[in-house]
N, C-alpha and C positions, 0 to 999 in steps of 0.2 A: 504494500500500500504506500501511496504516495506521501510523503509529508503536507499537510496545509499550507506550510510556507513557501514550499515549491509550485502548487497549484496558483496562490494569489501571483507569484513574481511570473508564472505562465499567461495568467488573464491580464497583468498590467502593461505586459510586454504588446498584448495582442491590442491590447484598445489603443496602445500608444501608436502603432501600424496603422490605425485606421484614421483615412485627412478629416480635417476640422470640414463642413458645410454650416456655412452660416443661412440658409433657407429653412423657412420650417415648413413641414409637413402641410399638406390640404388641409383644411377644416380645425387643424388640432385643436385651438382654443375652443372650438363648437364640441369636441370630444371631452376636452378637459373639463366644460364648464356641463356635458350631459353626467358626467362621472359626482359633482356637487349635489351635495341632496338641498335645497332650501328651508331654513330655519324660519319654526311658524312663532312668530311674536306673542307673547303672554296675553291674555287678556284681563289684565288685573280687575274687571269688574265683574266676571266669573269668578272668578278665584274668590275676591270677596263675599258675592251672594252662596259661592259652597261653604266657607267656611261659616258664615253668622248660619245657613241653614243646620247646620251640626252642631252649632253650638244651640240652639233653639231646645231642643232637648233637654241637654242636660238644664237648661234655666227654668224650664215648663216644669221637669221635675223638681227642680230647689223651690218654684212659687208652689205647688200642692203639696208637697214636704211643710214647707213654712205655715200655708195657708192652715192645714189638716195639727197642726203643734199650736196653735195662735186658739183655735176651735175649741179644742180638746184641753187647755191649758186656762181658760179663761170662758168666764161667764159672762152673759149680759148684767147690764144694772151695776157693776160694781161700783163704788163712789169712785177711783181712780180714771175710770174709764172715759168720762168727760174731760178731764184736762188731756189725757193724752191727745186727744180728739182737738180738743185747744189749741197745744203745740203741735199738734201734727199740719193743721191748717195756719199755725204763727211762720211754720219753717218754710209750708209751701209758697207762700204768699210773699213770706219778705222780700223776695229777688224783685219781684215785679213791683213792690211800693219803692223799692229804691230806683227803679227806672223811671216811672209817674214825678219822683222829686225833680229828676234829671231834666223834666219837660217843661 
């Protein structure tokens, strides 16, 4: 069997025999550019609507979790139950009384 090193200084010798043609081939660049596949651009507002879709689940489960614990944890009537109610409508509000000031 022949050595490797012998073989490459066999194929450097052969290509060195062969003359320089500075022409290129018919078509080539038409070959080289059929041989590109075309890169398809992202569409980042798919991407977004899949991902908040998958995320919809898990949050649909944390509100009926929450909802079904809020139920089961607490009665009507209780005396605390109107103030929450209080500030729960103080916290929603205040954003928009401080825009109203602004006007």
């Amino acid at each position: 069997m022949k050595q490797p090193q012998d073989m490459y200084e066999r194929l450097f010798r052969a290509a060195r025999r062969i003359r320089e043609d500075d022409t290129v081939p018919y078509a080539f660049e038409k070959r080289i550019m059929a041989h590109i596949t075309p890169v398809e651009s992202v569409d980042s507002g798919s991407f977004w609507a899949l991902g908040l879709w998958k995320a919809s689940v898990p949050c649909l489960a944390l509100m009926l979790c929450t909802t079904l614990w809020a139920s089961m944890n607490g009665s009507a009537g209780q005396p605390g139950e109107e103030a929450l109610v209080n500030e729960l409508q103080l916290t929603m509000i205040q954003p928009l009384q401080s825009l109203e000031e602004t006007w």
